[in-house]
LUMRO-903798 format. One record per residue (C-alpha): chain; z, x, y; residue in one letter; residue number from 1. Coordinates in nm, 3 decimals. Layout:
% residues N
<A; <Z; X; Y>; A; NUM>
...
This chain:
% residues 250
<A; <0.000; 0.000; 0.000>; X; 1>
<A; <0.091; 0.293; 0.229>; X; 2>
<A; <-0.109; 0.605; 0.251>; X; 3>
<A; <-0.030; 0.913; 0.319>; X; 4>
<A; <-0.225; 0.802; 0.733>; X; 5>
<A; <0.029; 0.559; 0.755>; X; 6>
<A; <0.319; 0.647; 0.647>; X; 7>
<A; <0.282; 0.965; 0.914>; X; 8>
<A; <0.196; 0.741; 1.190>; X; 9>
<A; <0.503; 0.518; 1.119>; X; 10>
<A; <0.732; 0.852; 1.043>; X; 11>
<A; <0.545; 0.983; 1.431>; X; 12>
<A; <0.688; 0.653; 1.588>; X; 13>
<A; <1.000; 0.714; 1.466>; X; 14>
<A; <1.079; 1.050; 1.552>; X; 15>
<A; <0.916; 1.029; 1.895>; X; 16>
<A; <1.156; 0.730; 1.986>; X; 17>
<A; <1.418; 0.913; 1.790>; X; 18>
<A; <1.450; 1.255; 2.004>; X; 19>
<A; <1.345; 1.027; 2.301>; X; 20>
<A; <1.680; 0.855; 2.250>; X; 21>
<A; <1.863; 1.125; 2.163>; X; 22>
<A; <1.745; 1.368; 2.480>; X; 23>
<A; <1.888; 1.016; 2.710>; X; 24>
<A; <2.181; 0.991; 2.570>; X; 25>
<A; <2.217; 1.368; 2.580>; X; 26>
<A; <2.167; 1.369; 2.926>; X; 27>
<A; <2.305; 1.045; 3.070>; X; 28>
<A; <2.675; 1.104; 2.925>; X; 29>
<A; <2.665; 1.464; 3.061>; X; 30>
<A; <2.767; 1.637; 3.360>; X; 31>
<A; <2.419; 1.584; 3.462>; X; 32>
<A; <2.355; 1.234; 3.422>; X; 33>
<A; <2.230; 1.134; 3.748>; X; 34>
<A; <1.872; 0.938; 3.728>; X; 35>
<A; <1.666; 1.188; 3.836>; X; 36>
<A; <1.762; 1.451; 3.560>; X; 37>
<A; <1.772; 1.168; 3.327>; X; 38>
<A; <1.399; 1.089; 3.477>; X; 39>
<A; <1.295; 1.448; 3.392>; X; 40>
<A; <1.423; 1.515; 3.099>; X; 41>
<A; <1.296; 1.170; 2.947>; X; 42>
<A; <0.980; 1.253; 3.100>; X; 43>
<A; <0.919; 1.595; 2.963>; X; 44>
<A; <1.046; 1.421; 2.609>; X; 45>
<A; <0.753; 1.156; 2.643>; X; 46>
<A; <0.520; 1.431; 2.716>; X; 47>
<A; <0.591; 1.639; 2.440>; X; 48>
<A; <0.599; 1.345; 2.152>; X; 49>
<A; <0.283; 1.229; 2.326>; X; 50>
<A; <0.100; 1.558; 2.259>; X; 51>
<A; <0.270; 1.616; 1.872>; X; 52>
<A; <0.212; 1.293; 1.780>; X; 53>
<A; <-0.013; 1.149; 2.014>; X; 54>
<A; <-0.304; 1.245; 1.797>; X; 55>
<A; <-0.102; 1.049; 1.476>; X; 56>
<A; <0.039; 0.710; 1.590>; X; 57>
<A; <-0.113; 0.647; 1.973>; X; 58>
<A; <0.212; 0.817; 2.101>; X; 59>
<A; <0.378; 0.465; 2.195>; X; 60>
<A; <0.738; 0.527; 2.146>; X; 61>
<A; <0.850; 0.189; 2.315>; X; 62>
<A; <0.834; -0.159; 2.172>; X; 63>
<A; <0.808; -0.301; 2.528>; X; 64>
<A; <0.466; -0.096; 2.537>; X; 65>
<A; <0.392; -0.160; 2.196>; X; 66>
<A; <0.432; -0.533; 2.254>; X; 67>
<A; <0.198; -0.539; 2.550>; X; 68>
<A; <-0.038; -0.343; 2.346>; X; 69>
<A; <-0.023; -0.632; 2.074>; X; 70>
<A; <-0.044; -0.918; 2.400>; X; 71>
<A; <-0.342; -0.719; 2.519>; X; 72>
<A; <-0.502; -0.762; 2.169>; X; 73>
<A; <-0.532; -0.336; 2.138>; X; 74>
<A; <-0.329; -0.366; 1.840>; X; 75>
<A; <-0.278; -0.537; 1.524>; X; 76>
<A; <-0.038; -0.754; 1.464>; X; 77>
<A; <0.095; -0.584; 1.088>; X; 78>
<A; <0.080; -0.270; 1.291>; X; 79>
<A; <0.287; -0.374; 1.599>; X; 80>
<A; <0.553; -0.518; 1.393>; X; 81>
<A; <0.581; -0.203; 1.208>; X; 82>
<A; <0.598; -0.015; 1.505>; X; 83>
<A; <0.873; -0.209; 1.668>; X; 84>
<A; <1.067; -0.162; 1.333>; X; 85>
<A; <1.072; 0.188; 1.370>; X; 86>
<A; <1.134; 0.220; 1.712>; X; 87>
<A; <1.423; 0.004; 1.714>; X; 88>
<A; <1.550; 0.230; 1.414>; X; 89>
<A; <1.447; 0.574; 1.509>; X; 90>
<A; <1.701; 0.447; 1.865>; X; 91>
<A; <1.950; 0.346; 1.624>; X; 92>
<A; <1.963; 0.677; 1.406>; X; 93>
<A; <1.940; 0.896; 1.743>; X; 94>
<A; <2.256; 0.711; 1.814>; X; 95>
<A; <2.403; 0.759; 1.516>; X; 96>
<A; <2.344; 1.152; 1.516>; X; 97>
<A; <2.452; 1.164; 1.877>; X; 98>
<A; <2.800; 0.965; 1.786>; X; 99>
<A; <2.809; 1.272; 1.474>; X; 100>
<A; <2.748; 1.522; 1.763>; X; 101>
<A; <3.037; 1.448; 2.018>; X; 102>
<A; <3.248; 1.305; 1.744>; X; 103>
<A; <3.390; 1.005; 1.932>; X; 104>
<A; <3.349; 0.665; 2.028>; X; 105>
<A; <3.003; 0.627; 2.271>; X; 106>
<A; <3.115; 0.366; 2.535>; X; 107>
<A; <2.874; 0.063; 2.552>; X; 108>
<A; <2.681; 0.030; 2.889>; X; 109>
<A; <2.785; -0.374; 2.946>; X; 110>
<A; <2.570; -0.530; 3.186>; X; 111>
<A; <2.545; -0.937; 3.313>; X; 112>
<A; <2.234; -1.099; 3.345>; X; 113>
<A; <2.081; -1.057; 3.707>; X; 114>
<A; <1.686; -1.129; 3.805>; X; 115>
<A; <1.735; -0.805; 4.024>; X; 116>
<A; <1.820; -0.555; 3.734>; X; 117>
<A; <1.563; -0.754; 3.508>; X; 118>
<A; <1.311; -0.715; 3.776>; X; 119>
<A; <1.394; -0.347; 3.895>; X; 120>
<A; <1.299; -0.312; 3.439>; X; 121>
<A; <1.040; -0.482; 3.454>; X; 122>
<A; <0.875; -0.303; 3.746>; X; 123>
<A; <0.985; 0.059; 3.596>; X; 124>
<A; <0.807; -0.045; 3.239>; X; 125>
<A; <0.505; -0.168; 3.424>; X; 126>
<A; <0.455; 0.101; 3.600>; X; 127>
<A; <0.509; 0.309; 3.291>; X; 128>
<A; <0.257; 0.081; 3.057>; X; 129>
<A; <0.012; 0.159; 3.346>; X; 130>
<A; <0.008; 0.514; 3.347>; X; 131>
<A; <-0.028; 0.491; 3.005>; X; 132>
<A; <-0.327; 0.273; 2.972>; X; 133>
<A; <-0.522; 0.428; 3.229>; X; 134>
<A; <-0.478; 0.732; 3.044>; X; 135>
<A; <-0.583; 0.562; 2.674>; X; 136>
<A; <-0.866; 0.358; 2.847>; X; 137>
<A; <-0.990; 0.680; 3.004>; X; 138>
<A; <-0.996; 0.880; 2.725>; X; 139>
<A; <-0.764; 1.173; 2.860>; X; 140>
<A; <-0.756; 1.492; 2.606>; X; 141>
<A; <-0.431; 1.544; 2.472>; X; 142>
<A; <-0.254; 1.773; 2.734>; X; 143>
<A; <-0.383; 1.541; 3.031>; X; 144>
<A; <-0.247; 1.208; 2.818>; X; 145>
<A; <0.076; 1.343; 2.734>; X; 146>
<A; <0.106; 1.426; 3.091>; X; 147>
<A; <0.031; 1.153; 3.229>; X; 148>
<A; <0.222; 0.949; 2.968>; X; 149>
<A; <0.546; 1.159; 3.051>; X; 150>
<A; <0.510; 1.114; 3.447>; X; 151>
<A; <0.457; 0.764; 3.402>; X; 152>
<A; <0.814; 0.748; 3.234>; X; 153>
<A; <0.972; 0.954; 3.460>; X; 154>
<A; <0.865; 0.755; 3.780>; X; 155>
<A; <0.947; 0.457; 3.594>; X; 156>
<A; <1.280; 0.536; 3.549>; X; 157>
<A; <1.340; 0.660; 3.889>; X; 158>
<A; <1.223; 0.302; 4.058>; X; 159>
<A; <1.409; 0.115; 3.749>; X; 160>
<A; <1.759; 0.314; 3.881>; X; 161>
<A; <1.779; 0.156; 4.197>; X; 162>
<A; <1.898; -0.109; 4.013>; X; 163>
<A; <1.983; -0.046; 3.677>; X; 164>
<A; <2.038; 0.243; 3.453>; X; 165>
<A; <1.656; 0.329; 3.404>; X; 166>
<A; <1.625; 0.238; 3.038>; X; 167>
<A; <1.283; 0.071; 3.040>; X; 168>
<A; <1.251; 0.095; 2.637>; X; 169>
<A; <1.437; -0.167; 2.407>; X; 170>
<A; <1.481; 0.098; 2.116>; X; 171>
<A; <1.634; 0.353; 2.405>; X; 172>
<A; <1.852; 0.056; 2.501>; X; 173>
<A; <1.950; 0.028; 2.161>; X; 174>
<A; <2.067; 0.377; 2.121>; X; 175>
<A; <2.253; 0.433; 2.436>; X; 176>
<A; <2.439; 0.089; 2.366>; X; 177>
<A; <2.251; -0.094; 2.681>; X; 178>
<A; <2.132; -0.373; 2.463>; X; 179>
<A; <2.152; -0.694; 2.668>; X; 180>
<A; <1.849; -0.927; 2.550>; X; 181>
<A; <1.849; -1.037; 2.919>; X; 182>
<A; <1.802; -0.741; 3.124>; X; 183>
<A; <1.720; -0.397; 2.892>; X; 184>
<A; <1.487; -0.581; 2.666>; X; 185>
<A; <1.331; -0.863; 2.825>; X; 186>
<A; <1.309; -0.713; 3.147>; X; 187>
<A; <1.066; -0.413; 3.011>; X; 188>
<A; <0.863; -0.601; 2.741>; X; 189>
<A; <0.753; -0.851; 3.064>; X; 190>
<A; <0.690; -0.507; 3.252>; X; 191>
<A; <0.468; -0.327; 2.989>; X; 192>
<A; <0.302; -0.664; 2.915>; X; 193>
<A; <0.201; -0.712; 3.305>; X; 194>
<A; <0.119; -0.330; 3.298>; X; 195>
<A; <-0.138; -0.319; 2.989>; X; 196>
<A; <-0.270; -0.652; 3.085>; X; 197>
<A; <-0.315; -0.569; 3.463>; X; 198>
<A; <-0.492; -0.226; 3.444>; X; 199>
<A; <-0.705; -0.369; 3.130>; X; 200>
<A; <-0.871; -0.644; 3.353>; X; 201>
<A; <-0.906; -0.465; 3.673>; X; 202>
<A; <-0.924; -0.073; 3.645>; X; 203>
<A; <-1.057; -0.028; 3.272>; X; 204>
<A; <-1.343; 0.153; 3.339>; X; 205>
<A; <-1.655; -0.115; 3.289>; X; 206>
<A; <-1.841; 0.126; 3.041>; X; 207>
<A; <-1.547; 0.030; 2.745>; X; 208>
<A; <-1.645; -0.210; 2.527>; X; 209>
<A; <-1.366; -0.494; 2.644>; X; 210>
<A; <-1.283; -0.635; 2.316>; X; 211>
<A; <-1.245; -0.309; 2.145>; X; 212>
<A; <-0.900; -0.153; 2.089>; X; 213>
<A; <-0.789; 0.144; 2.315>; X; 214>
<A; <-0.580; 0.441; 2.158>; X; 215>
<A; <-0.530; 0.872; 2.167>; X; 216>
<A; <-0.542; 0.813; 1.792>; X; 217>
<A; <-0.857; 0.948; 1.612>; X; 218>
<A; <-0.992; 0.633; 1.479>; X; 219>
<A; <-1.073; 0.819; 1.145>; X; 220>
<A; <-0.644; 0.912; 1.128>; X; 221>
<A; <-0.527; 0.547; 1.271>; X; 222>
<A; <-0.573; 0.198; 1.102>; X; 223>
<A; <-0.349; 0.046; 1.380>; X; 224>
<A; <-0.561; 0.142; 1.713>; X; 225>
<A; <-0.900; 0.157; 1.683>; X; 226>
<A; <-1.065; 0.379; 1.979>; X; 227>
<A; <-1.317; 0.209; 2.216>; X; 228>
<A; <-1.677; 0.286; 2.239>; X; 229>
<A; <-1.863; 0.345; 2.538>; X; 230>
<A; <-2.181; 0.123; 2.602>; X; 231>
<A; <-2.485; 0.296; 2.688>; X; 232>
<A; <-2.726; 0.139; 2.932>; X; 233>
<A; <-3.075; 0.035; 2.834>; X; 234>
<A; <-3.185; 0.318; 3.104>; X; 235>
<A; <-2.999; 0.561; 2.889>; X; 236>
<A; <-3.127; 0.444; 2.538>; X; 237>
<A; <-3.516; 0.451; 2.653>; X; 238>
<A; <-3.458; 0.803; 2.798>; X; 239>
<A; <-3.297; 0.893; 2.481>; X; 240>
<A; <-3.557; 0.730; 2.283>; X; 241>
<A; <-3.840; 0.933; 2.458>; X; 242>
<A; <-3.665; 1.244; 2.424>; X; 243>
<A; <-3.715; 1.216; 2.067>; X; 244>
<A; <-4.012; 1.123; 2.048>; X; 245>
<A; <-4.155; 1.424; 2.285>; X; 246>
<A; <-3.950; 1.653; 2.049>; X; 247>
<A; <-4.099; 1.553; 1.739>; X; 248>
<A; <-4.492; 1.588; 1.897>; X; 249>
<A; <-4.384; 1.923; 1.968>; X; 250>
């Protein structure tokens, strides 16, 4: 049922959202833990699962993103659900080895329901899912993506701080104990909705084929994205066409 394609793009998923997680909490509950090292380090973490695994799995690492993905239709629906498992569990385990680590109760990040906080998410993710998808629709090689992609998050998380504590990811809410269905989970899945949605419709680049699937996945590596095709103009194809035809007269 699973080959050996998918099991690494699940296992990708996993430990992306895993160390992204862990790298949070690492930073938020030290000494340091002010938003804008919490924006750079998370960044930088984004960046470099982006370009590991990038190539693997997409390089999604957040269900909110994931989920607009799925809304946006440039995922299946076997695959998103599979992704969301394992992003909500790789924030779980990163939690779990971070609670080994310091060896002592992690104190929950309680938060009431408020439209500002869910908005001040919301905006951070979309900004976030934007970067991102200009990135995928665009076709960025692997250093420029993951760059991008890691940016992305770290502004993101600066605008989201205002507010709230810059989570913008459900499975990073999960692991820093800022899971609050309300705020830290609806409040970025509406975000990275808008975000994939938004820049799909208006700033896609008209060349991609509209109902095909965008990705940084090889299409010949990833069953769950499937990379989108550029349409060549009928200008193009008769110049092509005569090209060939010259060369085989000569």
């Amino acid at each position: 049922m699973f080959g050996r394609n998918k099991i690494a793009m699940l296992v990708a998923e996993f430990l992306g959202t895993a160390f992204l997680t862990l790298v949070v909490l690492g930073v938020q509950r030290s000494t340091l833990g002010l938003p804008y090292f919490i924006a750079l380090a998370a960044g930088l973490t984004v960046a470099f699962g982006v370009y590991t695994f990038g190539g693997v799995s997409g390089g999604q690492f957040n269900p909110a993103l994931t989920l607009g993905l799925l809304v946006a239709r440039r995922i299946k629906v076997a695959a998103a659900v599979l992704y969301v498992g394992v992003q909500l569990l790789g924030g779980w385990a990163a939690y779990a080895v971070y609670h080994y680590f310091v060896n002592t109760q992690v104190q929950a990040i309680h938060s009431t329901f408020s439209w500002r906080l869910l908005l001040a998410e919301a905006l951070g993710a979309m900004i976030f899912a934007m970067g991102w998808a200009a990135a995928a629709y665009n076709r960025f090689e692997s250093g420029k993506f993951a760059a991008v992609a890691g940016l992305s998050f770290a502004i993101g998380i600066v605008v989201a701080s205002a507010v709230s504590v810059g989570v913008i990811n459900p499975a990073v809410a999960l692991g820093v104990r800022a899971w609050a269905w309300g705020t830290y989970v609806l409040g970025p899945v509406l975000g990275a909705v808008v975000g994939v949605n938004l820049y799909g419709l208006l700033f896609a680049p008209e060349e991609v084929i509209t109902d095909a699937a965008v990705t940084t996945a090889r299409s010949s590596r990833s069953t769950a994205v499937v990379a989108a095709k550029p349409v060549r103009s009928t200008a193009t194809k008769k110049r092509t066409t005569t090209a060939k035809k010259r060369t085989t007269r000569r």
